[in-house]
PQR file of N, CA, C, O and H, with PARSE charges and radii, in Angstrom:
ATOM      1  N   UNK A   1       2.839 -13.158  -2.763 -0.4000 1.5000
ATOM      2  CA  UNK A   1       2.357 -14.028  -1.694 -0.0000 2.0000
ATOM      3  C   UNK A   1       3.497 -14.336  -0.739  0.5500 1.7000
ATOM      4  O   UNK A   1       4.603 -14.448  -1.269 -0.5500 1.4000
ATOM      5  N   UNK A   2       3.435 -14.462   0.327 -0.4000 1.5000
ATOM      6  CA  UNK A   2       4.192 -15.029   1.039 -0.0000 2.0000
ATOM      7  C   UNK A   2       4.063 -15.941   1.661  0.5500 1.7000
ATOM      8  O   UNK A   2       3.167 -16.185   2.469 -0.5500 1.4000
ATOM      9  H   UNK A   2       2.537 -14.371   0.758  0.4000 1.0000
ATOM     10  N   UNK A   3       5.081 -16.657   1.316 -0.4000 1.5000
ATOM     11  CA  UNK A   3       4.888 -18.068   1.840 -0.0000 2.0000
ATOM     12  C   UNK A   3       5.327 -18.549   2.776  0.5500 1.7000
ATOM     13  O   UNK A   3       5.854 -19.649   2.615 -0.5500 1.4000
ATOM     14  H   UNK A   3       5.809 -16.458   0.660  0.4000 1.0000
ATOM     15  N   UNK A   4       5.310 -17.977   4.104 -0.4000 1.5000
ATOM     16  CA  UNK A   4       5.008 -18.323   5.318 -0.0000 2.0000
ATOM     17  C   UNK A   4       3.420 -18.614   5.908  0.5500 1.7000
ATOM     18  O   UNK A   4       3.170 -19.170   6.978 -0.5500 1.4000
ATOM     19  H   UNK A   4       4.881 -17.083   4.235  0.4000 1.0000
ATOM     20  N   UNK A   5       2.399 -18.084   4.910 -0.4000 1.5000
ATOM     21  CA  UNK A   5       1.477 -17.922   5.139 -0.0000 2.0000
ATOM     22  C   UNK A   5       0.346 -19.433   4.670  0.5500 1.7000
ATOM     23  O   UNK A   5      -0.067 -19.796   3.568 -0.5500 1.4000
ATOM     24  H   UNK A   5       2.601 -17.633   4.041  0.4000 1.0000
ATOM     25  N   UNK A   6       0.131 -20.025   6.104 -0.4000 1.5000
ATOM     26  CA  UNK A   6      -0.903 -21.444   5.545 -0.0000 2.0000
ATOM     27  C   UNK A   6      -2.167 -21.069   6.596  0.5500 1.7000
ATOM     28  O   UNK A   6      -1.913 -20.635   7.720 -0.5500 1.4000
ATOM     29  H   UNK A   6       0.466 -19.731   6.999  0.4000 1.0000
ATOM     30  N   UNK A   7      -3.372 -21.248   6.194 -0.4000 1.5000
ATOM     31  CA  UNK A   7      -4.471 -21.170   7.015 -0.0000 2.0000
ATOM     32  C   UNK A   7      -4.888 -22.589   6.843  0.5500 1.7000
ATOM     33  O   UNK A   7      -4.397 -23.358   6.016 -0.5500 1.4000
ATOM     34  H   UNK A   7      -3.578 -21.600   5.281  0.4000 1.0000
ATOM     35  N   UNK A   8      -5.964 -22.912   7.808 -0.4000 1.5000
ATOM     36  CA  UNK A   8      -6.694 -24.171   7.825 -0.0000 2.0000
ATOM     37  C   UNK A   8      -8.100 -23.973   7.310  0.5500 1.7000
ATOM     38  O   UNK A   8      -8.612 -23.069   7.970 -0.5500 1.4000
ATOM     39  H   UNK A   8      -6.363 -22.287   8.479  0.4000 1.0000
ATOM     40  N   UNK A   9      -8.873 -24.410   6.470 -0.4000 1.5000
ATOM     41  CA  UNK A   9      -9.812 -24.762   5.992 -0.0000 2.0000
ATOM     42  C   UNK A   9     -11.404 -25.101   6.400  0.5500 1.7000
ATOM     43  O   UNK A   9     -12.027 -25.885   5.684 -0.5500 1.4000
ATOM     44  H   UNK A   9      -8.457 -25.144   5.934  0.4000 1.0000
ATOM     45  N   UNK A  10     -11.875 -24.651   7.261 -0.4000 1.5000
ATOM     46  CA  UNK A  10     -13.227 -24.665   8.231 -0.0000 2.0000
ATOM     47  C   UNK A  10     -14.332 -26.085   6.600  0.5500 1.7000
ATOM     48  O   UNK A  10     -14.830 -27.153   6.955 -0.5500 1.4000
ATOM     49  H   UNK A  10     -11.368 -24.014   7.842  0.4000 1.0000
ATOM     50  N   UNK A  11     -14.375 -25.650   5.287 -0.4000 1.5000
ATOM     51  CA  UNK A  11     -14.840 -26.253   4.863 -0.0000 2.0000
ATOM     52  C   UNK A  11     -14.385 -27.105   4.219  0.5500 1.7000
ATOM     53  O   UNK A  11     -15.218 -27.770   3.603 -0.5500 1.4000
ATOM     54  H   UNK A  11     -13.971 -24.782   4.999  0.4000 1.0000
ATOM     55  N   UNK A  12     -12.915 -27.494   4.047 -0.4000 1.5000
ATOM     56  CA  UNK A  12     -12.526 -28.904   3.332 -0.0000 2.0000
ATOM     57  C   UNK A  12     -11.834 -29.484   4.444  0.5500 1.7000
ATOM     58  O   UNK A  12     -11.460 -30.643   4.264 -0.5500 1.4000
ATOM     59  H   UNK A  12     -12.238 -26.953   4.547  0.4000 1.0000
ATOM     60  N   UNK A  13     -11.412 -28.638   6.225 -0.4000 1.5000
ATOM     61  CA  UNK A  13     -10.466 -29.785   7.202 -0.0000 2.0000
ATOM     62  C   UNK A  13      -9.577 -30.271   6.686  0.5500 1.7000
ATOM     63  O   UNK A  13      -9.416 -31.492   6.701 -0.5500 1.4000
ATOM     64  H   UNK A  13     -11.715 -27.697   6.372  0.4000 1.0000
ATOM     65  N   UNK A  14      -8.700 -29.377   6.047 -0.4000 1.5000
ATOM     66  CA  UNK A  14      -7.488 -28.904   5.443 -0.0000 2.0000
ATOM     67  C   UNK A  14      -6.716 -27.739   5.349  0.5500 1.7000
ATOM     68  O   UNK A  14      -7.210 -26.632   5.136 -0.5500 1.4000
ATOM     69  H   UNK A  14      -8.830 -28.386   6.035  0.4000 1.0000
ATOM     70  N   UNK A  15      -5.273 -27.997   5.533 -0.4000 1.5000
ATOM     71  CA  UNK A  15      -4.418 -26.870   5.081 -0.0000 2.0000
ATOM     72  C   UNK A  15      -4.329 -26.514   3.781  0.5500 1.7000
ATOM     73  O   UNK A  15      -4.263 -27.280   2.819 -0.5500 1.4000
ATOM     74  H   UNK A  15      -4.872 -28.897   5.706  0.4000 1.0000
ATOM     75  N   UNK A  16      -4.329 -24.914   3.775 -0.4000 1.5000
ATOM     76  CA  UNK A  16      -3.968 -24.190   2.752 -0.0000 2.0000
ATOM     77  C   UNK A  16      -3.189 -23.269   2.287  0.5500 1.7000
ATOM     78  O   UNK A  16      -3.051 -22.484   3.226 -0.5500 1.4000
ATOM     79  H   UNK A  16      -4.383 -24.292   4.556  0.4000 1.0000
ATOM     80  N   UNK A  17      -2.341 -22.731   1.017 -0.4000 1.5000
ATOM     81  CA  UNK A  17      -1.978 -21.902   1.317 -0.0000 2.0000
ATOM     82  C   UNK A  17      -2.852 -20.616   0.829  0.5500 1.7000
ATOM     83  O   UNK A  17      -4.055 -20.628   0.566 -0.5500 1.4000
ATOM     84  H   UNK A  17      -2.453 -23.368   0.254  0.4000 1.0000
ATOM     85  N   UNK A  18      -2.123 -19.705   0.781 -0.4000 1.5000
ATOM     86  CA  UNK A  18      -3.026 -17.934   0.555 -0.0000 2.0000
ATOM     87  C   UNK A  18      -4.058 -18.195  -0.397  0.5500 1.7000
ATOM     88  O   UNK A  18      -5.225 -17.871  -0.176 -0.5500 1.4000
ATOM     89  H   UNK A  18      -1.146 -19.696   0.995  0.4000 1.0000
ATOM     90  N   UNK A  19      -3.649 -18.824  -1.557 -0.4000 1.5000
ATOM     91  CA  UNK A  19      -4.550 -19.216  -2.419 -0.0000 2.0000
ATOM     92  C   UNK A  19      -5.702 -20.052  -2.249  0.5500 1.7000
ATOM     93  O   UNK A  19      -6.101 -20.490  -3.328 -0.5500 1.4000
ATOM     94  H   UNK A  19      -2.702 -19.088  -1.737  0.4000 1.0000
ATOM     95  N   UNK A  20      -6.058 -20.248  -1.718 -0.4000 1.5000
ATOM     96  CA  UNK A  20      -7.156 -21.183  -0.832 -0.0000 2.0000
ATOM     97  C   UNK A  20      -8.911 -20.754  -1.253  0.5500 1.7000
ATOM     98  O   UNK A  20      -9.403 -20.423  -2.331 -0.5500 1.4000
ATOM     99  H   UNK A  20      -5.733 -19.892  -0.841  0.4000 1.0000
ATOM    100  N   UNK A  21      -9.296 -20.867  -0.400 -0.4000 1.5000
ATOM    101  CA  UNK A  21     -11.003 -20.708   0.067 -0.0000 2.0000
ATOM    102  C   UNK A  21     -10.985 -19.458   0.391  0.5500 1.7000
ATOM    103  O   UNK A  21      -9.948 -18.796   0.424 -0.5500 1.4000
ATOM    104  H   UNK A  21      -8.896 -21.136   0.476  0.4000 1.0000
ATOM    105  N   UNK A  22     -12.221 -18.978   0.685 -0.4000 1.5000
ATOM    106  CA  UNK A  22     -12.139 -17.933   0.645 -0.0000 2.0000
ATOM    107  C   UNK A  22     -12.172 -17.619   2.032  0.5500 1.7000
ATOM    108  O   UNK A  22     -12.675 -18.434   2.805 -0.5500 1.4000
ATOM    109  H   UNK A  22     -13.064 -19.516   0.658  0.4000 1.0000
ATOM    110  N   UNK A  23     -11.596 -16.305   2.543 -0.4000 1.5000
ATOM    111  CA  UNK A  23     -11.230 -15.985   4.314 -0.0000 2.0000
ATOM    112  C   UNK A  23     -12.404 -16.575   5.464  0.5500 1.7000
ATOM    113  O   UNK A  23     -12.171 -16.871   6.636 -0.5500 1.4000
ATOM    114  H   UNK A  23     -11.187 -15.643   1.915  0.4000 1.0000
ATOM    115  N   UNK A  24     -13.422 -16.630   4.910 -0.4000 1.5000
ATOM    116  CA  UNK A  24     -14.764 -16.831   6.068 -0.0000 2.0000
ATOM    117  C   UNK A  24     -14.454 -17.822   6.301  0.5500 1.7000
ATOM    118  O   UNK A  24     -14.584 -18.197   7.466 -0.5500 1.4000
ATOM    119  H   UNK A  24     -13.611 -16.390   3.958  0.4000 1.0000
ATOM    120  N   UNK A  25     -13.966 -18.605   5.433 -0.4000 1.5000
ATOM    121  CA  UNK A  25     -14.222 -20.514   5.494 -0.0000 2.0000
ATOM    122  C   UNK A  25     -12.701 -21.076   6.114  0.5500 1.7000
ATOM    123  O   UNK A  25     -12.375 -22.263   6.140 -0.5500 1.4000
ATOM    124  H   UNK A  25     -13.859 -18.300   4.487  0.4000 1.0000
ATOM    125  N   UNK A  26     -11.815 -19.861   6.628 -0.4000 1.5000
ATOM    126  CA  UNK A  26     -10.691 -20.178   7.025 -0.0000 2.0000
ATOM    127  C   UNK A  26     -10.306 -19.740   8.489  0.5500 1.7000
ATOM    128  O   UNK A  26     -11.004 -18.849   8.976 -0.5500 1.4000
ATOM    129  H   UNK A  26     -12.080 -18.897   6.606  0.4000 1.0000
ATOM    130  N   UNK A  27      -9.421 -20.186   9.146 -0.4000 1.5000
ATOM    131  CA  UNK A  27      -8.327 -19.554  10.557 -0.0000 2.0000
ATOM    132  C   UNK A  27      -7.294 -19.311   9.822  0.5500 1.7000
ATOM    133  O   UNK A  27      -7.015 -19.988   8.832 -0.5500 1.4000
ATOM    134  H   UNK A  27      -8.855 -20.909   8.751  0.4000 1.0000
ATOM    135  N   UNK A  28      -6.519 -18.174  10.288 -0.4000 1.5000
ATOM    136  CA  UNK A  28      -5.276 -18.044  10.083 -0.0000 2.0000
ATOM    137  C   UNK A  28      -4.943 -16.555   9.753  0.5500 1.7000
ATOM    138  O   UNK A  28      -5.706 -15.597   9.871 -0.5500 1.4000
ATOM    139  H   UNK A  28      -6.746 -17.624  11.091  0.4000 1.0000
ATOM    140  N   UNK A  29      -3.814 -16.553   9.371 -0.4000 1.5000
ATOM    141  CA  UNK A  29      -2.933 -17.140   8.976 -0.0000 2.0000
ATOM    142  C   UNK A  29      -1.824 -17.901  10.316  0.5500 1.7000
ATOM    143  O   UNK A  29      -1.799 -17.429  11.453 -0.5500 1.4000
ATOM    144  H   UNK A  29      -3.194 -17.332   9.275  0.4000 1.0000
ATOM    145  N   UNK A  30      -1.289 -18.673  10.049 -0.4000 1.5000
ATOM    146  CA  UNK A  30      -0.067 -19.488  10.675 -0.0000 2.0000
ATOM    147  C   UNK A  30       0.723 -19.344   9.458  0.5500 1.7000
ATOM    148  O   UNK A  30       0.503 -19.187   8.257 -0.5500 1.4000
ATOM    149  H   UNK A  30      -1.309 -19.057   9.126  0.4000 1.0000
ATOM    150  N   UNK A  31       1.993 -19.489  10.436 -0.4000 1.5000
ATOM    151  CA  UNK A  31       3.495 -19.195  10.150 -0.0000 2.0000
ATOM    152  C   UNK A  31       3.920 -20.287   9.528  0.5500 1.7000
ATOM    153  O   UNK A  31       4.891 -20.156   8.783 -0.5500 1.4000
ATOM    154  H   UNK A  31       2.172 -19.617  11.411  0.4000 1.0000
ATOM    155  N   UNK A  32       3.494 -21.200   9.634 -0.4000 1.5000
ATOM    156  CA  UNK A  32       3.994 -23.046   9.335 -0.0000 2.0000
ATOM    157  C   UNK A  32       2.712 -23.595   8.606  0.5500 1.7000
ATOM    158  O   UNK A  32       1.738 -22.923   8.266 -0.5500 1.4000
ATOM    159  H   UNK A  32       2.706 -21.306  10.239  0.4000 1.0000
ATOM    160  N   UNK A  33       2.891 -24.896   8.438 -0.4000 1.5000
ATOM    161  CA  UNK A  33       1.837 -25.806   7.505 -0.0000 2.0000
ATOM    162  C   UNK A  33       1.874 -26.925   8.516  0.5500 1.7000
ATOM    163  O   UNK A  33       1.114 -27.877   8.341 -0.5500 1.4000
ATOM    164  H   UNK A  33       3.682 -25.442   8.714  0.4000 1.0000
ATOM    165  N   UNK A  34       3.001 -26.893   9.966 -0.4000 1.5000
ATOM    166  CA  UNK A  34       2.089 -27.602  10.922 -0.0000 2.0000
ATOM    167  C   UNK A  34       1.544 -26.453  11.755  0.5500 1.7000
ATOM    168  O   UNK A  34       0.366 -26.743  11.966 -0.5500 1.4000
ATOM    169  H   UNK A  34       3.618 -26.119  10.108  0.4000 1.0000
ATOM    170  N   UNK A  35       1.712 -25.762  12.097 -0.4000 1.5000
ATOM    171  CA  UNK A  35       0.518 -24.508  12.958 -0.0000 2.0000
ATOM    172  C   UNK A  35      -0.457 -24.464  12.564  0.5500 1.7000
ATOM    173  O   UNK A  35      -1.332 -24.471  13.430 -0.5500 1.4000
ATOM    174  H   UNK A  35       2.669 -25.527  11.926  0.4000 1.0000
ATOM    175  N   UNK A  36      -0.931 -24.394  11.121 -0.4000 1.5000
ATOM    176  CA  UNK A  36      -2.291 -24.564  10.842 -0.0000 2.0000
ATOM    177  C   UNK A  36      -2.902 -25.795  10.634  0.5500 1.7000
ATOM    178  O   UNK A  36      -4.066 -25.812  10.233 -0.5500 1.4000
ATOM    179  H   UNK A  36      -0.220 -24.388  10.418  0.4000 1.0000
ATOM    180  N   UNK A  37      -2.203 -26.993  10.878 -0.4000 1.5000
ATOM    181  CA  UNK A  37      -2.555 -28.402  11.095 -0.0000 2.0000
ATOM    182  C   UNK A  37      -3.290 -28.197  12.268  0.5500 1.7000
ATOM    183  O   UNK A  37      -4.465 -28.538  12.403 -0.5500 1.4000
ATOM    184  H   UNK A  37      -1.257 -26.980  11.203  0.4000 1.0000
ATOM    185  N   UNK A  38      -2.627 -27.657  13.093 -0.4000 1.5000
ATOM    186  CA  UNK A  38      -3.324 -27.731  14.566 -0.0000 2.0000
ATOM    187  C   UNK A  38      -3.708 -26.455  14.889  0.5500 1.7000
ATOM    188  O   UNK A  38      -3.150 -25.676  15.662 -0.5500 1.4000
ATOM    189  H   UNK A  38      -1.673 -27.380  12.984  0.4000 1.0000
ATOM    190  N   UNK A  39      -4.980 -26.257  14.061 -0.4000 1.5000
ATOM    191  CA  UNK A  39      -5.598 -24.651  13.934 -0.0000 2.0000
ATOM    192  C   UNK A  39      -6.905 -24.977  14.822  0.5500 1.7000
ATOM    193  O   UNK A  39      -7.491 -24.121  15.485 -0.5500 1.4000
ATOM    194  H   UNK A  39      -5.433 -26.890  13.433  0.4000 1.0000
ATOM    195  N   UNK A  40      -7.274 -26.309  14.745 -0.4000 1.5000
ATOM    196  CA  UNK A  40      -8.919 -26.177  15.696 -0.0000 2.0000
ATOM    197  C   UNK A  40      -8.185 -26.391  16.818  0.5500 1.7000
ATOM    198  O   UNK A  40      -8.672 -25.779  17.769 -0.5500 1.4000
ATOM    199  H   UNK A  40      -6.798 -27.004  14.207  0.4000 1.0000
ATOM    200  N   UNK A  41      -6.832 -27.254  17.201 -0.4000 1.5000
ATOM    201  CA  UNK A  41      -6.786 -27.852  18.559 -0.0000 2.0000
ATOM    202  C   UNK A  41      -6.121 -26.063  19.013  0.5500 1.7000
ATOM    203  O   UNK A  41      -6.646 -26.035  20.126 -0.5500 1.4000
ATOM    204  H   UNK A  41      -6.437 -27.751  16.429  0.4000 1.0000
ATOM    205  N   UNK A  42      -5.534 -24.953  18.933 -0.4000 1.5000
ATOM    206  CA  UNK A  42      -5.177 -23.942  19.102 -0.0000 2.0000
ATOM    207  C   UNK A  42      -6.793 -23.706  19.784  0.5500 1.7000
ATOM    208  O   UNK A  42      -6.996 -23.987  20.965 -0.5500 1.4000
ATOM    209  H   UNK A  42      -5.107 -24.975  18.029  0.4000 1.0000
ATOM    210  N   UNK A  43      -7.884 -23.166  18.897 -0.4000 1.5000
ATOM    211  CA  UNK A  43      -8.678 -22.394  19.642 -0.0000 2.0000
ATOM    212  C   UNK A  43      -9.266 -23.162  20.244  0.5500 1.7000
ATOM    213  O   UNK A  43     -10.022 -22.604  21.041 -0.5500 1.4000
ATOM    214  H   UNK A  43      -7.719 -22.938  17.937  0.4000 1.0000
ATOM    215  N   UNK A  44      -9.338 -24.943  20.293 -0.4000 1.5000
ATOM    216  CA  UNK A  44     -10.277 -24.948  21.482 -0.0000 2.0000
ATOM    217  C   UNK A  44      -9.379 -24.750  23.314  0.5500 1.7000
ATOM    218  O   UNK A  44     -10.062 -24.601  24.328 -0.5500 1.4000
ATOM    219  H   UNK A  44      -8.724 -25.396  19.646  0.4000 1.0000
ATOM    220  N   UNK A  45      -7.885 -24.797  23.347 -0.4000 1.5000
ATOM    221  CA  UNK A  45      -7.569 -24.303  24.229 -0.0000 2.0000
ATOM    222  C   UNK A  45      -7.369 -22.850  24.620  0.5500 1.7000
ATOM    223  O   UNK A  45      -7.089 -22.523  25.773 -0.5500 1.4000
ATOM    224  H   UNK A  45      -7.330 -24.918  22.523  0.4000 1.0000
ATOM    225  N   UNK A  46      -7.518 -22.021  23.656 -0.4000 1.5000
ATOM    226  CA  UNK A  46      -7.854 -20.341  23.847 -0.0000 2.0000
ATOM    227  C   UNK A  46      -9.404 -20.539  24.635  0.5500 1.7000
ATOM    228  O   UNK A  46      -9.742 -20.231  25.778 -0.5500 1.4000
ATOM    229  H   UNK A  46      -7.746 -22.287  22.720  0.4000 1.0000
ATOM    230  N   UNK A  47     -10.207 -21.209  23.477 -0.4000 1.5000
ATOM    231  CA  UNK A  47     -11.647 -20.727  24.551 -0.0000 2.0000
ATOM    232  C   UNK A  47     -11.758 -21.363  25.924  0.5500 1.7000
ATOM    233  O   UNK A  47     -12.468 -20.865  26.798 -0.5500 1.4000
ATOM    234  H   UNK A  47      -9.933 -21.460  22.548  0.4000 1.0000
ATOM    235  N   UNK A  48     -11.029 -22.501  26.110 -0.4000 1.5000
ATOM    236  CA  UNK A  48     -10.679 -23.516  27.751 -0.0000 2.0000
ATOM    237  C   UNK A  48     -10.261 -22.502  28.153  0.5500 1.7000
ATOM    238  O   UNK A  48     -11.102 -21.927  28.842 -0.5500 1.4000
ATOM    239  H   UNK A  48     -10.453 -22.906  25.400  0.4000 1.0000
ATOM    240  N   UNK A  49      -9.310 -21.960  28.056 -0.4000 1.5000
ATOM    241  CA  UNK A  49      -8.439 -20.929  28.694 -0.0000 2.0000
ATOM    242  C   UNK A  49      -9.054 -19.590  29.161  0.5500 1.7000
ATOM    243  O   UNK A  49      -9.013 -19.166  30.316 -0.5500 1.4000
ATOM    244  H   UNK A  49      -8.626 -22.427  27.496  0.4000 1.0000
ATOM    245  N   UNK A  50      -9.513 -19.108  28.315 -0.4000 1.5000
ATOM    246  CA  UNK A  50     -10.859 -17.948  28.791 -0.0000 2.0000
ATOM    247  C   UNK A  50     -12.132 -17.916  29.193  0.5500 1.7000
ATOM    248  O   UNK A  50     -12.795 -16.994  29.667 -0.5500 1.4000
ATOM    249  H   UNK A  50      -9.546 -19.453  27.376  0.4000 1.0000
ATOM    250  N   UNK A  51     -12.488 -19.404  28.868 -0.4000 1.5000
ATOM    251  CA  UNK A  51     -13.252 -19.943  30.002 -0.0000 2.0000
ATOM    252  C   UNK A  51     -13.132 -19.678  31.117  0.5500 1.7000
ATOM    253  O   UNK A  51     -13.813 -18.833  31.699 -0.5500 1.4000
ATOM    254  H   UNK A  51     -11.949 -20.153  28.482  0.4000 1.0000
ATOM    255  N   UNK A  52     -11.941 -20.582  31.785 -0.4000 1.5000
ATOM    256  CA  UNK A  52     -10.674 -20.634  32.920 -0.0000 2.0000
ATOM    257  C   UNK A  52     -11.485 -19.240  33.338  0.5500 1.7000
ATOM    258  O   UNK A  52     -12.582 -19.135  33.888 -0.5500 1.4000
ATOM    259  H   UNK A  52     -11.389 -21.268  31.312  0.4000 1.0000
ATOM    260  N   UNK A  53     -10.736 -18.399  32.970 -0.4000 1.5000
ATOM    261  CA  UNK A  53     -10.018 -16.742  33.527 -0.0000 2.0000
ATOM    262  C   UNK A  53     -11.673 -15.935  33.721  0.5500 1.7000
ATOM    263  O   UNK A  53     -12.010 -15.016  34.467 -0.5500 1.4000
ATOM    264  H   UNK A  53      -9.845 -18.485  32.524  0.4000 1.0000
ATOM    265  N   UNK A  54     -12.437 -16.705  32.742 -0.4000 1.5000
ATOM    266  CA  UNK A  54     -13.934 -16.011  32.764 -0.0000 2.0000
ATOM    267  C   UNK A  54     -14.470 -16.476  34.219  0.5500 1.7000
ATOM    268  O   UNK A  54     -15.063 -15.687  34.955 -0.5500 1.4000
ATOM    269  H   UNK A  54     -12.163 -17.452  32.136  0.4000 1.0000
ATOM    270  N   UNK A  55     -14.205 -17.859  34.582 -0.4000 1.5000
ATOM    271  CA  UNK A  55     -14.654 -18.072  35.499 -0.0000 2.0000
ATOM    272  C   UNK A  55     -14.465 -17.336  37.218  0.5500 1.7000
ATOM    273  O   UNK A  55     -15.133 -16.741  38.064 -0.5500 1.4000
ATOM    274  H   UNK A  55     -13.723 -18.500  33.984  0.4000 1.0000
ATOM    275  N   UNK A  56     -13.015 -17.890  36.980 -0.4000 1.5000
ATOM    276  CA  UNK A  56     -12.278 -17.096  37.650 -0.0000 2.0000
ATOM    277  C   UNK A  56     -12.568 -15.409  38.606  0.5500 1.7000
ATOM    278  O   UNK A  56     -12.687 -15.043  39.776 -0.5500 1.4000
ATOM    279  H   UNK A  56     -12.472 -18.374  36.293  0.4000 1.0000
ATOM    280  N   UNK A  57     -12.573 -14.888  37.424 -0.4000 1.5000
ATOM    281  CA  UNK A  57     -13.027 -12.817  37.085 -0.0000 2.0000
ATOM    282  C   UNK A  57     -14.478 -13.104  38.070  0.5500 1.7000
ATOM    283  O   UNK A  57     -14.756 -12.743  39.214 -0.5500 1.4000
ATOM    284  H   UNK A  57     -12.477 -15.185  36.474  0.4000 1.0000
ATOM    285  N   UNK A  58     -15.036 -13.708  37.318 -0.4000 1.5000
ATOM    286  CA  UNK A  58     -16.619 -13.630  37.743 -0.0000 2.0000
ATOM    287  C   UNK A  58     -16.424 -14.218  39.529  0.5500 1.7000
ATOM    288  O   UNK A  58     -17.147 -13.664  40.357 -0.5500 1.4000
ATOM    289  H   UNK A  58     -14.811 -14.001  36.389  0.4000 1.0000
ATOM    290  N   UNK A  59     -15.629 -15.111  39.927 -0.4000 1.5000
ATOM    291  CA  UNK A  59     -15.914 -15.147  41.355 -0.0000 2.0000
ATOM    292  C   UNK A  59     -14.783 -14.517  41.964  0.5500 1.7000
ATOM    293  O   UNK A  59     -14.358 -15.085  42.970 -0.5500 1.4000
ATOM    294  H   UNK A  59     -15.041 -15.562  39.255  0.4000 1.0000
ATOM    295  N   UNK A  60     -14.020 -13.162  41.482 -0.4000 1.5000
ATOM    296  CA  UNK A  60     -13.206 -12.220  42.576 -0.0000 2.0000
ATOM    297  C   UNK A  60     -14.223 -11.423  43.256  0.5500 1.7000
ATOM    298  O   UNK A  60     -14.672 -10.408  42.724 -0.5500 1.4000
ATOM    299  H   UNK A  60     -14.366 -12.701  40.665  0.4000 1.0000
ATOM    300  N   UNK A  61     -14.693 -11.910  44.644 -0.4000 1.5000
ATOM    301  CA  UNK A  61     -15.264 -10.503  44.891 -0.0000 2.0000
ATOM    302  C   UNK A  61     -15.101  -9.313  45.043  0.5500 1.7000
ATOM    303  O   UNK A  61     -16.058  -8.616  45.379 -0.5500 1.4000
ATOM    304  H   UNK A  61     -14.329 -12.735  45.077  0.4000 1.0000
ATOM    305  N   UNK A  62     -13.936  -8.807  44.851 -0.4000 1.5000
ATOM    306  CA  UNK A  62     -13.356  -7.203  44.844 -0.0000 2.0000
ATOM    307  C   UNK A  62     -13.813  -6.725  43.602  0.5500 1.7000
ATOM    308  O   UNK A  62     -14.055  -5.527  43.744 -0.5500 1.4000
ATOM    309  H   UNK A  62     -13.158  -9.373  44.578  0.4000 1.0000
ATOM    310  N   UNK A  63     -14.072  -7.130  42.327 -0.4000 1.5000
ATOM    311  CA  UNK A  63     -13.928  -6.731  41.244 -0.0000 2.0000
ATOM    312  C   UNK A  63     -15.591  -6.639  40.790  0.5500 1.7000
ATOM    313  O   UNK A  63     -16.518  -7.434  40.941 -0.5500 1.4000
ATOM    314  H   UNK A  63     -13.876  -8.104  42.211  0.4000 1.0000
ATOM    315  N   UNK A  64     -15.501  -5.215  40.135 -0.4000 1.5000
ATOM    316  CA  UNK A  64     -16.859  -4.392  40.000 -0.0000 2.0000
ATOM    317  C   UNK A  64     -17.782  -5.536  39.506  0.5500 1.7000
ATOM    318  O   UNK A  64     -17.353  -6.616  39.103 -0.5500 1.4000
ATOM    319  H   UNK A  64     -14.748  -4.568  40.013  0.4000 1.0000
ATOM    320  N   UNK A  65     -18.922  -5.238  39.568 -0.4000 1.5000
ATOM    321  CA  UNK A  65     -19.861  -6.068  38.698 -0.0000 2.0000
ATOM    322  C   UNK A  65     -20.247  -5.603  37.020  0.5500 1.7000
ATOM    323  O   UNK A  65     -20.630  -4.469  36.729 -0.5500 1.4000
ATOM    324  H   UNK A  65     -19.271  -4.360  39.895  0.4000 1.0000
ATOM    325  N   UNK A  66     -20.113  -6.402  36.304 -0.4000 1.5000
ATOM    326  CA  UNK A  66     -20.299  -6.056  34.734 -0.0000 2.0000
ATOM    327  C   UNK A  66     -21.657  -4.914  34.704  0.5500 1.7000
ATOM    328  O   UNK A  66     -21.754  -3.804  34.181 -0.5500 1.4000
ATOM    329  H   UNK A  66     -19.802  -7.322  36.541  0.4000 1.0000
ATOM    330  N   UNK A  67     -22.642  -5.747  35.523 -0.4000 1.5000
ATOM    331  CA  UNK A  67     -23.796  -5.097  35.165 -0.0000 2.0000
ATOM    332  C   UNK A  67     -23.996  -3.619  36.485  0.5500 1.7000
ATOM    333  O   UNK A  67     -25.118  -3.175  36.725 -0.5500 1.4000
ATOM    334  H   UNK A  67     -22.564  -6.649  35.948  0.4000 1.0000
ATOM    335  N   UNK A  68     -22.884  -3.127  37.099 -0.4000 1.5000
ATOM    336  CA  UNK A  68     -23.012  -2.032  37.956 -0.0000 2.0000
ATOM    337  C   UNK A  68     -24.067  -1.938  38.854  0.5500 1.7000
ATOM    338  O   UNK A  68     -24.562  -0.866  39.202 -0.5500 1.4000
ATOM    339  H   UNK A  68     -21.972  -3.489  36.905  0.4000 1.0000
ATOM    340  N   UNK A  69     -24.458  -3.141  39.275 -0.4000 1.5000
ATOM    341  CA  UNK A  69     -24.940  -3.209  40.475 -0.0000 2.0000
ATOM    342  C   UNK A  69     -24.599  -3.983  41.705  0.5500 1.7000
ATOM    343  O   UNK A  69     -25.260  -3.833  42.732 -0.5500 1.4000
ATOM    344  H   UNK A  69     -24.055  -4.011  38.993  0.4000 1.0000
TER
END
């Protein structure tokens, strides 16, 4: 095992290490045991963030349309 390795816990809202729950019920791995403390606040600014850029994409008008028309 290596123990750099802590995921966060989707069903107890807890850190773990490798030995844990099983992968579905987890994020991770993180490098630290605070990185995976702050494993939900991580993706909800990934999906803000690609939100952002989704929005963004969608009003360049130079740029093709998804659906090719």
């Amino acid at each position: 095992m290596a123990d750099d390795e802590w995921y966060w816990c989707l069903k107890h809202q807890a850190v773990e290490p490798l030995e844990g729950c099983k992968a579905e019920d987890r994020l991770g791995p993180y490098a630290t045991r605070d990185e995976a403390s702050q494993a939900l606040a991580t993706v909800r600014e990934r999906n803000e963030r690609w939100d952002r850029e989704d929005e963004e994409y969608e009003g360049d008008a130079d740029s093709p349309s998804v659906l090719g028309g």
